[in-house]
C-alpha positions as CSV (number, residue, x, y, z in Angstrom):
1,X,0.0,0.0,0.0
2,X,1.4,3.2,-0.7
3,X,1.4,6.3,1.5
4,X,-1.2,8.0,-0.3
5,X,-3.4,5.2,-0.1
6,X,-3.3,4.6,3.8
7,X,-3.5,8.3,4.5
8,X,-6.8,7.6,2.0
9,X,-8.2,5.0,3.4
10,X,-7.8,6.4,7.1
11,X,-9.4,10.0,5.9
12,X,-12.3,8.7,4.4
13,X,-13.2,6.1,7.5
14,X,-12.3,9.3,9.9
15,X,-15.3,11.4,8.1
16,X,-17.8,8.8,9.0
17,X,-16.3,7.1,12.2
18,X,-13.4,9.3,13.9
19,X,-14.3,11.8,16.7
20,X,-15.6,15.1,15.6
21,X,-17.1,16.3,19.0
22,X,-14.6,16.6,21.5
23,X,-14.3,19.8,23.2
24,X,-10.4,20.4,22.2
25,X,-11.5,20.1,18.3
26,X,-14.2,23.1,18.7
27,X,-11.7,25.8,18.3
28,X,-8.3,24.4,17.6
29,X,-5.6,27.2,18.6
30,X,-3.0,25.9,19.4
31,X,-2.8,26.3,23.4
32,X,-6.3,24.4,23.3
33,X,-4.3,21.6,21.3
34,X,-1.4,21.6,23.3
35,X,-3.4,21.5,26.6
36,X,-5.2,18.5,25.3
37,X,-2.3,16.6,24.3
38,X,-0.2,17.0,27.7
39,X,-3.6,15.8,29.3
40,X,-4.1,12.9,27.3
41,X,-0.6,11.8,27.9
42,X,-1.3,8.1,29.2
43,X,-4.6,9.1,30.5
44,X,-7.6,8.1,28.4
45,X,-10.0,10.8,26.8
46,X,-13.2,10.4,29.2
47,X,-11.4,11.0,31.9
48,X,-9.7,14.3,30.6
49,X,-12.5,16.0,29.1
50,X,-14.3,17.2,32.5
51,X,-10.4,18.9,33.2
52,X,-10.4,20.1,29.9
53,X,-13.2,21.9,30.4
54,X,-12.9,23.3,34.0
55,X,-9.1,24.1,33.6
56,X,-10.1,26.0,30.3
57,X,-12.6,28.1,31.8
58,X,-10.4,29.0,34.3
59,X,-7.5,29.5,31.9
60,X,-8.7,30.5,28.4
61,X,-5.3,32.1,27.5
62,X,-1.9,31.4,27.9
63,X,-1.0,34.8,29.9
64,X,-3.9,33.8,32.7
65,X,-2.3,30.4,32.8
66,X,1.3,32.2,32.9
67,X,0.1,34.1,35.9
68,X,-1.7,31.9,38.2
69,X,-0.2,30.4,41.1
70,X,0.9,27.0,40.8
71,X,-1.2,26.0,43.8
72,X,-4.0,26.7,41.9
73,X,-2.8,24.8,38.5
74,X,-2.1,21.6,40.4
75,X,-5.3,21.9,42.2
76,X,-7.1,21.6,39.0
77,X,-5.0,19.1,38.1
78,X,-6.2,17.1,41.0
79,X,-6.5,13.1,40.4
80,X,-5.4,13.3,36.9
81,X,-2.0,12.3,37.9
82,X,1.3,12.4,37.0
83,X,1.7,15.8,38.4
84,X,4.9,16.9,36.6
85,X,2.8,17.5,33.1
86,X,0.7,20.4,35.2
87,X,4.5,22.0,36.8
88,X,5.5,22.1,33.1
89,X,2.5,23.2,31.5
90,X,2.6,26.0,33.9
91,X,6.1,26.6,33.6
92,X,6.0,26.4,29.7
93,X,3.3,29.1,29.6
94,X,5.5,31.1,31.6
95,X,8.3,30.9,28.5
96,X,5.8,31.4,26.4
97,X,5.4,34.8,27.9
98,X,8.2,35.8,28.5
99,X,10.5,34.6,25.1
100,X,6.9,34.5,22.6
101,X,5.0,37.2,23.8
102,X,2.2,35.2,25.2
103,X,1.6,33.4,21.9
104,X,2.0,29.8,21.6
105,X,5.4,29.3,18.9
106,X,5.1,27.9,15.6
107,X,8.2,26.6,15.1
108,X,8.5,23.3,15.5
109,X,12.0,23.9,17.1
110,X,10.5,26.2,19.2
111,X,7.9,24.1,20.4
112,X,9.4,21.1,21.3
113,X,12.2,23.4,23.6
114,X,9.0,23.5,25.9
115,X,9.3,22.0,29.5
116,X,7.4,18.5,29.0
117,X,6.9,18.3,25.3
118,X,8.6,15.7,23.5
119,X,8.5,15.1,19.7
120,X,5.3,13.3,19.1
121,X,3.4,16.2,21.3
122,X,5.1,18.8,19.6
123,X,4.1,17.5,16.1
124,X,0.7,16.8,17.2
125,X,0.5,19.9,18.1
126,X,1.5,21.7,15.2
127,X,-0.2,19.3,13.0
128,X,-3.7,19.6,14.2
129,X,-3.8,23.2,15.2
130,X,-1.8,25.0,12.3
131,X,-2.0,21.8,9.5
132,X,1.9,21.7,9.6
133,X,3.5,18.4,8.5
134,X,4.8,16.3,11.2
135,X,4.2,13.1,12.3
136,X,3.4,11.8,15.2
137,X,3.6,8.8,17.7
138,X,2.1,8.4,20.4
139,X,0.3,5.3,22.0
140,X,-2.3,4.0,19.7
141,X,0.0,5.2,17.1
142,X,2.7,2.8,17.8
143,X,0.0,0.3,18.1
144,X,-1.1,0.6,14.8
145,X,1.9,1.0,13.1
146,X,3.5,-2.4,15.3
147,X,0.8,-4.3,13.4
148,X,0.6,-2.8,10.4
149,X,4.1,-3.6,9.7
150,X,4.6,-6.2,11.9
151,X,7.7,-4.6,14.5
152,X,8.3,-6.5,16.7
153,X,9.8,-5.5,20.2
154,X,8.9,-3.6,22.2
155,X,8.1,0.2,21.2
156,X,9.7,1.3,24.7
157,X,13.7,0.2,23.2
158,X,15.2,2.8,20.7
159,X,15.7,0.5,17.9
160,X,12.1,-0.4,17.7
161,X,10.6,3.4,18.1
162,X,13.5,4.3,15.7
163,X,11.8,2.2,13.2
164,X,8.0,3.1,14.1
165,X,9.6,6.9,13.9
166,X,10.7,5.8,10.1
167,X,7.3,4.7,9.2
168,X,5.3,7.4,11.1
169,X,7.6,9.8,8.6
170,X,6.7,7.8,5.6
171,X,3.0,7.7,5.7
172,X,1.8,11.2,6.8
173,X,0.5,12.9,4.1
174,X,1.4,16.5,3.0
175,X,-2.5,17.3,2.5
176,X,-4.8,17.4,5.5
177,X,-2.3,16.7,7.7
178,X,-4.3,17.8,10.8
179,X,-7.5,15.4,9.9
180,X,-4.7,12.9,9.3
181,X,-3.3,13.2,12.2
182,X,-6.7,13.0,14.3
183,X,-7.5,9.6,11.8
184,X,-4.4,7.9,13.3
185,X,-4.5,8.5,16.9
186,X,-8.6,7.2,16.4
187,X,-7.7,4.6,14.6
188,X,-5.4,3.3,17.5
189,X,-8.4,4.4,20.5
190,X,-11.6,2.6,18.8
191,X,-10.5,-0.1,16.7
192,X,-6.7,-1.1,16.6
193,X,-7.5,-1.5,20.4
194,X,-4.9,-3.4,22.6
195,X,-7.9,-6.3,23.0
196,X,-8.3,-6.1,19.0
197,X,-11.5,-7.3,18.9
198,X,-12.8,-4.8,15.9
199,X,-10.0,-5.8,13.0
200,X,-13.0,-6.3,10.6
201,X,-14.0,-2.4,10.8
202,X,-10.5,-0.9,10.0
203,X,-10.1,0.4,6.9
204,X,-6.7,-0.8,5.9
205,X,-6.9,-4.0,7.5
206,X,-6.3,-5.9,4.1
207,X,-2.8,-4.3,3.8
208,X,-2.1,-4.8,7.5
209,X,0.3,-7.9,8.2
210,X,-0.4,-8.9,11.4
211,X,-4.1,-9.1,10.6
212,X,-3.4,-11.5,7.3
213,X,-1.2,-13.7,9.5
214,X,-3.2,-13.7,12.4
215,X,-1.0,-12.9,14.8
216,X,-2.7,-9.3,15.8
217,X,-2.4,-9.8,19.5
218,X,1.3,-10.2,19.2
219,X,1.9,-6.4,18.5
220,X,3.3,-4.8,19.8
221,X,5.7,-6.5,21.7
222,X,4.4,-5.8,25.7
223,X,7.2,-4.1,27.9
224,X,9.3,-6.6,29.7
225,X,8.4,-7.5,33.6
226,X,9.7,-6.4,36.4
227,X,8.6,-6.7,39.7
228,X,7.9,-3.1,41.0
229,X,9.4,-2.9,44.8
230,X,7.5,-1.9,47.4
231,X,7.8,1.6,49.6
232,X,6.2,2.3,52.8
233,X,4.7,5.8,54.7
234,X,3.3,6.9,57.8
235,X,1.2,9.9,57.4
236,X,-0.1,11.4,60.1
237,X,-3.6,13.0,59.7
238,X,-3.1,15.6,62.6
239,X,-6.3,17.7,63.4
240,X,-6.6,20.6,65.6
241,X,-9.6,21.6,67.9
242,X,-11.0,23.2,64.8
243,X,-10.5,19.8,62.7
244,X,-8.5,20.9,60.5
245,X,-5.8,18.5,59.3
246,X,-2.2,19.9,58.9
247,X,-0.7,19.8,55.6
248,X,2.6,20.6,54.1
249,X,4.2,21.4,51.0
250,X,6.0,19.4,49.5
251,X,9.2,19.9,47.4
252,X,8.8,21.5,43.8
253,X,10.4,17.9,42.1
254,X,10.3,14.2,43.3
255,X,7.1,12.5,43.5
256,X,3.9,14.9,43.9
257,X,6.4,17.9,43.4
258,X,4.5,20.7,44.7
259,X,1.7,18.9,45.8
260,X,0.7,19.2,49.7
261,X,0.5,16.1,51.7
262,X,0.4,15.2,55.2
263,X,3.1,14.9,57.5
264,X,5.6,11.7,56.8
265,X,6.7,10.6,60.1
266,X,9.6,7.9,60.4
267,X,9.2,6.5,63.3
268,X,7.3,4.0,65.3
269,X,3.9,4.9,65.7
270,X,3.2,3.0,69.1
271,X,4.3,4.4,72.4
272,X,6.3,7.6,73.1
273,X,8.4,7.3,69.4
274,X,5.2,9.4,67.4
275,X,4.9,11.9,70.3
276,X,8.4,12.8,70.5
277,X,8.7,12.9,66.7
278,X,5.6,15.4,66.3
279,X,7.1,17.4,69.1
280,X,10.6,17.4,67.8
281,X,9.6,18.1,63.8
282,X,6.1,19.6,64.1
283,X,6.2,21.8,67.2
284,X,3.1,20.0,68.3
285,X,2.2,18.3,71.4
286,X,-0.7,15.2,70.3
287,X,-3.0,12.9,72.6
288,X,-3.5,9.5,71.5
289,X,-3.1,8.4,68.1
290,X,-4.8,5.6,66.1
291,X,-4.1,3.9,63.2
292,X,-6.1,3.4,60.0
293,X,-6.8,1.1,57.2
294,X,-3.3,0.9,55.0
295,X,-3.9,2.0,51.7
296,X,-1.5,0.9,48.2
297,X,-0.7,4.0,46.1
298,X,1.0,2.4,42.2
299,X,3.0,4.6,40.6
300,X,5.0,3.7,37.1
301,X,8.0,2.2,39.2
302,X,6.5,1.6,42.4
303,X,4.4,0.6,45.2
304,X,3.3,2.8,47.7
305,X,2.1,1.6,50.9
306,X,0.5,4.3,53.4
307,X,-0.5,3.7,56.7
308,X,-2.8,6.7,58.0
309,X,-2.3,7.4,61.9
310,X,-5.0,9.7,63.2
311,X,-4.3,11.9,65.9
312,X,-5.3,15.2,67.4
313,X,-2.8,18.5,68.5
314,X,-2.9,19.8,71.9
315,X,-1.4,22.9,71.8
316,X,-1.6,23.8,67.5
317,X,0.5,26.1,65.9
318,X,-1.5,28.9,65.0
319,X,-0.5,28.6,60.9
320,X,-3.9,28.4,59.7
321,X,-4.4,28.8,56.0
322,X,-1.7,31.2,55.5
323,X,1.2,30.8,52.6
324,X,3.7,29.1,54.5
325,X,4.8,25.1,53.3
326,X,2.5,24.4,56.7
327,X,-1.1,24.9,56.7
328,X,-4.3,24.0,59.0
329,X,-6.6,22.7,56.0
330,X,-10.2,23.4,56.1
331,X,-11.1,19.6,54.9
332,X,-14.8,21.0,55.1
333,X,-14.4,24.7,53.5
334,X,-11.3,23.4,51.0
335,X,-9.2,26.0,48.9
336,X,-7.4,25.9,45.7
337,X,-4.3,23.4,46.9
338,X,-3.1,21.0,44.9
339,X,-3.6,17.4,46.1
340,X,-2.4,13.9,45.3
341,X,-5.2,11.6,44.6
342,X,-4.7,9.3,47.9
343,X,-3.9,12.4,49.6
344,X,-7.7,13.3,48.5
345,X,-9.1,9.7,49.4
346,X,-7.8,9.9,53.3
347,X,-9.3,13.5,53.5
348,X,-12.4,12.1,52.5
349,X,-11.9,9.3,54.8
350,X,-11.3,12.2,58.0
351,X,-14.4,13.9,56.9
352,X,-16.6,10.9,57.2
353,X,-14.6,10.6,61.1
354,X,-15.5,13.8,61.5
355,X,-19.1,13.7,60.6
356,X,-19.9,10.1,62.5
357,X,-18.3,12.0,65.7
358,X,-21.0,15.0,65.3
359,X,-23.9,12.6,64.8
């Protein structure tokens, strides 16, 4: 099949079958684009169109997102994870003022300088919103593209992207480039699915090899195992006479950079060891402390265990909601702070406390 023919076949199923509707395709500047893509990054699209929509109403331009606090830009980003896509988005619209003049760049050089956009992004980016000619590959890409032309490996190793790379290049099309692009990537979502269950609906499933030889499921080649270790946390849901629940910032990089959390204590938390440790690191005096039901946090390349300890100050700093890395949270009466998602679930878990104690 040649290039024009695929980039055919994919444009004409796309008119009747692709996704027309989604709220990033309604007006496709290119900070809309690029805000979708960095969402989208290994998160699928029902879950990121409700942020989409809340965290463009709040930030319709790239100067308002440029001057928001990045408490507020991680609080929107709230449960859609990996947190380090929001510090660069922010910090990227910050460059964008300050070396663009507030207006996304349209060079593709340009672009993918940007904290947290790599080369598919950037292409994407440029393709769909300006109809620039790049190609692209991202996820479903690779999957379509693995069994298409039958790559084996995994896409993960160099070699094997190198080659995807060489026929991402090959079939984009130097017409309709944007449409094209939105073909492939729907392509890879609805029916070149990792179960593969729909091979019969794609349109260049006569030219695709793995389909003729049956061996569909094969591609692309799955990452190799590993067995993810295991970590372990105390946090300490400390609540003052008010029930507010301390929190602290923590550090701008490293897992949930910038995020606030609760207190990590290492220590034992039975006996004297916890009281002496809030004492000594939190300037706080506690009665006695229980602990809750542990709770397993996955990340990519690791297992987090937490094991809440509930516990109530005595004599409480008096830090209550201001701008320090320390805060009395208002679980009930919650501002714009950016939280991890478990972070969020053993709130939620203190609030229900709170509210069988006042029954």
């Amino acid at each position: 099949m040649t290039p024009s023919s695929f980039a055919k076949r994919l444009l004409d199923w796309h008119r009747q079958h692709g996704r027309h509707d989604l709220p990033w395709q309604e007006d496709r500047t290119p900070y809309r684009v690029w805000l979708s893509e960095i969402m989208l990054q290994q998160t699928q699209v029902s879950t990121v169109i409700p942020y989409f929509i809340r965290f463009t109403e709040r930030f319709p331009t790239i100067k308002q997102l440029a001057q928001a606090e990045q408490d507020e830009v991680l609080h929107l980003w709230t449960g859609l994870g990996y947190y380090a896509r929001a510090r660069n988005l922010h910090k990227a619209a910050q460059l964008i003022c300050e070396n663009h003049r507030g207006h996304f760049p349209t060079h593709y050089d340009d672009v993918l300088a940007l904290p947290g956009i790599g080369r598919s992004t950037a292409g994407a980016i440029l393709a769909q919103s300006l109809g620039q000619r790049h190609a692209i590959l991202d996820g479903n890409v690779k999957r379509v593209l693995s069994r298409f032309f039958a790559i084996a490996g995994w896409p993960g190793k160099r070699d094997i992207e190198n080659q995807l790379w060489e026929q991402a290049e090959h079939l984009t099309p130097d017409q309709e480039v944007a449409s094209y692009t939105q073909a492939i990537m729907d392509l890879g979502a609805t029916v070149c699915t990792r179960i593969a269950k729909s091979c019969e609906q794609c349109p260049v499933n006569t030219d695709c090899t793995a389909y003729r030889e049956n061996t569909v499921q094969d591609y692309p080649s799955p990452r190799p195992k590993k067995t993810l270790p295991v970590r372990s946390s105390v946090m300490l849901l400390l609540r003052d006479h008010n029930n507010h629940v301390m929190l602290k910032k923590r550090p701008p990089t490293g897992i949930w950079g910038g995020l606030w959390s609760f207190p990590e204590a290492n220590c034992n938390t039975d006996g004297q060891a916890l009281h002496k440790w809030c004492a000594d690191n939190l300037a706080v005096e506690i009665d006695s402390a229980c602990t809750g039901t542990p709770l397993r946090h996955t990340f990519s390349h690791f297992h987090l265990d937490i094991t809440p300890v509930y516990a109530r100050a005595i004599n409480p700093a008096q830090q209550v909601m201001e701008h320090t890395d320390t805060v009395w949270y208002n679980t009930l009466e919650p501002d714009a702070r950016g939280l991890a998602a478990p972070v969020q679930k053993l709130l939620d878990t203190h609030n229900e406390i709170i509210a069988g104690e006042t029954l």
